[in-house]
C-alpha positions in Angstrom: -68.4 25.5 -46.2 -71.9 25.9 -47.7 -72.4 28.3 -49.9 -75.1 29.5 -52.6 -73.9 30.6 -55.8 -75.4 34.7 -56.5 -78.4 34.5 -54.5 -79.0 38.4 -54.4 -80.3 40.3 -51.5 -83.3 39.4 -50.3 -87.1 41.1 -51.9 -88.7 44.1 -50.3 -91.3 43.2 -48.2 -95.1 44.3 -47.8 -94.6 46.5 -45.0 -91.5 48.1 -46.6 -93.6 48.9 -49.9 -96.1 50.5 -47.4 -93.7 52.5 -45.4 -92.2 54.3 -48.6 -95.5 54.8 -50.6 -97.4 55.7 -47.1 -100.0 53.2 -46.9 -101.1 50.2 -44.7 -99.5 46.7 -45.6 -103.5 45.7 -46.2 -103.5 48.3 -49.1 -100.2 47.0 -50.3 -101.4 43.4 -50.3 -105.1 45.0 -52.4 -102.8 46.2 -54.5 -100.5 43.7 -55.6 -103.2 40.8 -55.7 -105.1 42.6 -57.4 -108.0 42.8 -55.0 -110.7 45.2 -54.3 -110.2 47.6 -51.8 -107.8 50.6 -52.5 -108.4 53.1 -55.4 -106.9 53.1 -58.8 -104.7 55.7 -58.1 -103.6 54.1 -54.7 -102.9 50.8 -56.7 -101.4 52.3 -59.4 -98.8 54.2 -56.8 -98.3 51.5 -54.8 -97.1 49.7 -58.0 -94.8 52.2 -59.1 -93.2 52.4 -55.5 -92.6 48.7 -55.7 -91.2 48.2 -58.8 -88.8 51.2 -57.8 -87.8 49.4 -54.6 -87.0 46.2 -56.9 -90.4 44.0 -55.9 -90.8 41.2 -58.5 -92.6 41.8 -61.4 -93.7 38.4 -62.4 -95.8 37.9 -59.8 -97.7 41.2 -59.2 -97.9 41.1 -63.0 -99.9 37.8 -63.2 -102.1 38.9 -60.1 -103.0 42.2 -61.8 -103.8 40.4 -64.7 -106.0 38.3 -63.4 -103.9 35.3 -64.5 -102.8 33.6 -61.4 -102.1 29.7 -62.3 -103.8 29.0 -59.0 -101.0 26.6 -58.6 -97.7 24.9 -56.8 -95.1 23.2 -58.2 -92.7 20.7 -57.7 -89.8 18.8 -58.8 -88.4 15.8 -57.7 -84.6 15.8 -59.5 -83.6 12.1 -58.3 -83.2 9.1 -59.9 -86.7 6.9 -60.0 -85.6 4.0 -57.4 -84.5 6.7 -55.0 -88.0 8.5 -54.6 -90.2 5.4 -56.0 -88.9 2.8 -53.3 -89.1 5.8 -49.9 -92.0 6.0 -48.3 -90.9 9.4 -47.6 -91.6 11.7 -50.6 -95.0 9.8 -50.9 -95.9 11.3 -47.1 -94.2 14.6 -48.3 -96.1 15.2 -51.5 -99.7 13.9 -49.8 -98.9 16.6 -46.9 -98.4 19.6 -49.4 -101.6 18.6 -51.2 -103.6 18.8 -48.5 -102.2 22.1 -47.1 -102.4 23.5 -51.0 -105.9 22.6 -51.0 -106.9 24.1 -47.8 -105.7 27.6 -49.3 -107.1 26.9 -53.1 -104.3 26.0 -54.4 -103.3 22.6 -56.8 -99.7 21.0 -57.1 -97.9 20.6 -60.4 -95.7 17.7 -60.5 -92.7 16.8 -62.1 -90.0 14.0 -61.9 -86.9 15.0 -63.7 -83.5 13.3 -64.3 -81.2 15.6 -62.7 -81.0 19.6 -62.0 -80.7 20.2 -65.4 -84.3 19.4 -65.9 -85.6 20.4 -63.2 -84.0 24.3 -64.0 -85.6 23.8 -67.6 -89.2 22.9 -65.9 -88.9 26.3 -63.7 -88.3 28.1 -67.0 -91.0 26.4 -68.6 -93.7 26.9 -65.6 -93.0 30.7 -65.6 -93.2 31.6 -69.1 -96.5 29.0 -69.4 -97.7 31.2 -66.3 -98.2 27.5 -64.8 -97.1 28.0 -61.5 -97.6 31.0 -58.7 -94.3 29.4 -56.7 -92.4 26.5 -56.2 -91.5 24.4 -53.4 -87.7 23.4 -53.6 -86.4 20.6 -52.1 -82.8 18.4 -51.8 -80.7 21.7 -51.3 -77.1 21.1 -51.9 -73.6 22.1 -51.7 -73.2 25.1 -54.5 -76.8 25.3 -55.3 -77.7 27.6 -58.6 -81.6 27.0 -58.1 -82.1 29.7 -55.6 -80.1 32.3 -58.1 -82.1 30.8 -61.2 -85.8 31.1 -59.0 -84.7 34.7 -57.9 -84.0 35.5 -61.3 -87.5 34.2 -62.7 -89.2 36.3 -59.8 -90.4 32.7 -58.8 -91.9 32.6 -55.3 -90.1 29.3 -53.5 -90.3 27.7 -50.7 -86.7 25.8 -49.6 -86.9 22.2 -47.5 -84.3 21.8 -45.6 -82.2 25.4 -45.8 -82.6 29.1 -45.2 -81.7 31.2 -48.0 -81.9 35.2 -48.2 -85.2 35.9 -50.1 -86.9 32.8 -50.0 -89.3 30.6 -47.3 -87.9 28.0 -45.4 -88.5 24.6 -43.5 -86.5 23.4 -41.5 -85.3 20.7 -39.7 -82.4 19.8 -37.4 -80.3 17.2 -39.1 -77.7 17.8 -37.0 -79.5 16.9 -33.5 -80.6 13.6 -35.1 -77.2 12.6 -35.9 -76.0 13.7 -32.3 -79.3 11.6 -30.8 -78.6 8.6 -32.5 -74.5 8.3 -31.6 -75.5 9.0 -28.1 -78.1 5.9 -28.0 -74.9 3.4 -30.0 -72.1 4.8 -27.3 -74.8 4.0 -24.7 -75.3 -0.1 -26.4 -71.6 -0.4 -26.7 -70.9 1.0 -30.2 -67.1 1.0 -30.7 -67.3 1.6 -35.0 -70.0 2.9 -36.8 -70.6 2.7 -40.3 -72.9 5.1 -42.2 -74.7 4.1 -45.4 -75.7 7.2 -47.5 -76.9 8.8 -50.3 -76.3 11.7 -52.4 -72.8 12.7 -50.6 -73.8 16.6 -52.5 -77.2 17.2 -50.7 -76.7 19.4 -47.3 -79.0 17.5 -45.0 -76.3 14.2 -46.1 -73.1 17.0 -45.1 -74.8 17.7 -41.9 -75.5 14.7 -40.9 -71.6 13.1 -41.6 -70.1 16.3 -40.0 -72.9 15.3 -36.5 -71.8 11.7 -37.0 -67.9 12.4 -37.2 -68.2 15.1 -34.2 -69.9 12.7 -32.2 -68.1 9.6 -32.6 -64.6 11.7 -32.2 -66.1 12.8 -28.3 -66.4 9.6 -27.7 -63.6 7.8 -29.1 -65.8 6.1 -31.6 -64.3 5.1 -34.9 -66.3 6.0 -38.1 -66.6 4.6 -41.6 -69.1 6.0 -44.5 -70.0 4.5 -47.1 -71.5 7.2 -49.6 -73.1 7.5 -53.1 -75.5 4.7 -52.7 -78.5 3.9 -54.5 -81.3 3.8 -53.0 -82.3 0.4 -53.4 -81.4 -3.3 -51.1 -79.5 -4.3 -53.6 -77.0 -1.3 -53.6 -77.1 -1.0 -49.9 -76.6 -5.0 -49.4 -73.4 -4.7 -51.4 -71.9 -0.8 -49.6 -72.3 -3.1 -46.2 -70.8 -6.0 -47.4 -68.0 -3.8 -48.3 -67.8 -2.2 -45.0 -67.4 -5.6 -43.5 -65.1 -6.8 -45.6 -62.7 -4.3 -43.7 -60.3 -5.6 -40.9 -62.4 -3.9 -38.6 -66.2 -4.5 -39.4 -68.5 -2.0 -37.7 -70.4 -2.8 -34.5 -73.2 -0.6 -35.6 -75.0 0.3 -38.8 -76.5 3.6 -39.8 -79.3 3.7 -42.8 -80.3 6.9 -44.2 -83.5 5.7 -44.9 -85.7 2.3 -44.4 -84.9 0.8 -47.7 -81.2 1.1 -47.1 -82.0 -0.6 -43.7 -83.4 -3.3 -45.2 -80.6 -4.3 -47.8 -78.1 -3.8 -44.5 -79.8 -6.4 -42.9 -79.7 -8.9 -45.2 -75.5 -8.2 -45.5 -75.3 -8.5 -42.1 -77.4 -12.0 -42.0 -75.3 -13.0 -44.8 -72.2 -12.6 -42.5 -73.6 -15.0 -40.1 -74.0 -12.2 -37.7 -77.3 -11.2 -35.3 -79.1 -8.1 -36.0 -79.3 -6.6 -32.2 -77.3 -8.7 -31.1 -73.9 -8.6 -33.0 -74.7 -5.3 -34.9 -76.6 -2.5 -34.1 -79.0 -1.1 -36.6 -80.9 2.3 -36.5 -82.5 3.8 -39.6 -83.0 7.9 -40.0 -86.5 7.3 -41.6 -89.5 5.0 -40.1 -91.6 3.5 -42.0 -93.9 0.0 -41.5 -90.5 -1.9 -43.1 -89.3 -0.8 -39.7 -91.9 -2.1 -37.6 -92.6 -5.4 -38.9 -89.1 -6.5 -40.3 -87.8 -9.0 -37.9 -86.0 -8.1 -35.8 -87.5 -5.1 -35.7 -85.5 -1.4 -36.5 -84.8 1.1 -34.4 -85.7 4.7 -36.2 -85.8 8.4 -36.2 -89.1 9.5 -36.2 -90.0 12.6 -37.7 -93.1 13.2 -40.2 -92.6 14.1 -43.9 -96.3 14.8 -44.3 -96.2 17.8 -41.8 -92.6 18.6 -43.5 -95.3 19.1 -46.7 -98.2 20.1 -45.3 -95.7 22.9 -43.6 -94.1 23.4 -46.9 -97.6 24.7 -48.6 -98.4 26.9 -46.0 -95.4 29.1 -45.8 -96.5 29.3 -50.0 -99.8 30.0 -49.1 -98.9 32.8 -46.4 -96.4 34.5 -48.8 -99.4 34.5 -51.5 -101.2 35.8 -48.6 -99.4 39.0 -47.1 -96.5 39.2 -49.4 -93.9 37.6 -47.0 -92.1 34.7 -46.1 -92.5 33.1 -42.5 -90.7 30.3 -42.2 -91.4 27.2 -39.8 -89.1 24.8 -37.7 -90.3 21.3 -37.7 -90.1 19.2 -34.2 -86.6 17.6 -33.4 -87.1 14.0 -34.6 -87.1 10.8 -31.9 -85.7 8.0 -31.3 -87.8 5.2 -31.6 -85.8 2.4 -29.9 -86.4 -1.5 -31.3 -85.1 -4.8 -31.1 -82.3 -3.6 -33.7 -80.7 -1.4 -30.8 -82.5 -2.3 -27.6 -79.9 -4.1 -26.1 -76.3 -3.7 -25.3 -73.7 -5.0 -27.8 -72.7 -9.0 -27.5 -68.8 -8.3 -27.1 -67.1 -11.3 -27.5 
């Protein structure tokens, strides 16, 4: 079951803060941004009825003030190889620049080595008044960050989760998983193995629990091999493992393109035909996909808009005082030589 350790209930909102003190949600907005436009009184009411209904402090505080950092931040909480190697958080972060900088706003960034850190650097950010929000990503099983952001009065947006209080984009893990079993049935996919990652992140949970529904509808057999790095090396050796099984799988599924890549050389190394003996489809595209002969089939979806998406839900909450959050487009198949044709049963 997922769950979120003591996220309280969510913030009063901009129109609830209007209702009680018996203004418009513009007024509201003046005066917690600290903008021209309602009296001193007004303001100073409107203040005192949000800090009565429980309205963050931290942030009107720095608005009043004058003191806004003018800023985003994010951490990336993995280990180098996993975010230096993906072409994925490269597209993410150059997508939430350029929505940060359409609204005025600049991204502080931070690569930590593990949630420990990355808890510190929150800290850090709001008592340095270096950060107006955050965007979160990687949510997983058990997560304390929400707790420790809603604690700080730390604006966040989360990728990848809805949690009571904050923003949100999301996207449909799930579907993918579903999409992609349905194409290996349709090739002749008997056994499937899954190469993943981080077995605690929630996108990695929905995806095995889409892959193991799937496969059980369709009397597909199913074996994971979890917790590895993201690098070829690491994934060359998990799929050399899963062939070494008395039943090697007919089909091979990548969490990303560099896992893909270190797949495919384990399965050359077993004398076996990419396409052809195996199938191979990859939950990130990338140009590895593309050119790597033969090339792989790949879900495509676009971490830039996941980014770009990510900064405007900031930017709207900075805006009006409230979070709206955004659904991103169910990712497709993009079918290549790795899947393209039906399995060579021997």
């Amino acid at each position: 079951m997922i769950k979120y350790i003591g996220v309280p209930v969510s913030r009063p909102t901009i129109k609830d803060i209007a209702k009680l003190a018996g203004v418009s949600p513009a007024a509201v907005s003046f005066a917690l941004n600290g903008r021209s436009g309602v009296s001193e009184d007004t303001r100073q009411r409107i203040i005192a009825t949000a800090k009565k209904m429980g309205w963050v402090p931290n942030s009107a505080a720095i608005a009043l003030s004058g003191m806004r950092a003018g800023a985003v931040g994010l951490v990336i909480a993995r280990p180098e190889s996993a975010y230096s190697n993906e072409r994925f958080f490269f597209e993410f972060i150059v997508g939430l620049q350029r929505s940060l900088r359409e609204n005025g706003l600049d991204l502080v960034f931070h690569s930590s080595s593990g949630l420990a850190e990355e808890k510190y650097m929150y800290e850090r950010w709001v008592g340095e008044r270096k950060v107006d929000g955050v965007v979160l990503i990687d949510p997983h099983i058990n997560d304390s960050r929400p707790y420790l952001l809603k604690k700080l009065g730390l604006p966040a947006v989360i990728v990848g989760e809805q949690v009571n209080g904050f923003g949100a984009v999301l996207a449909d893990d799930a579907a993918m998983m579903a999409t992609i079993v349905e194409h290996l049935y349709e090739k002749g996919a008997t056994r499937i193995g899954y190469v993943a990652g981080d077995v605690a992140l929630l996108h990695t949970q929905k995806r095995f629990d889409a892959l193991r529904e799937g496969a059980q509808a369709r009397d597909i057999e199913v074996v994971i091999a979890d917790g590895v790095e993201v690098t070829e090396v690491a994934s060359c050796e998990a799929v050399q493992r899963l062939f070494s099984g008395k039943t090697p799988p007919d089909a091979l599924v990548f969490d990303n393109e560099i896992l893909a890549l270190g797949g495919v050389q384990a399965i050359q190394n077993q004398g076996l035909v990419v396409g052809k003996d195996v199938l191979v489809i990859s939950c990130e595209d990338s140009d590895v996909c593309r050119v790597l002969t033969p090339s792989i089939s790949a879900m495509s979806k676009s971490a830039r808009s996941l980014g770009e998406h990510a900064g405007i839900v900031l930017a709207r909450y900075f805006n009006d005082g409230e979070y709206h959050p955004i659904v991103e487009e169910r990712a497709q198949l993009v079918e290549r030589e790795s899947s393209a044709r039906r399995l060579n049963k021997k």
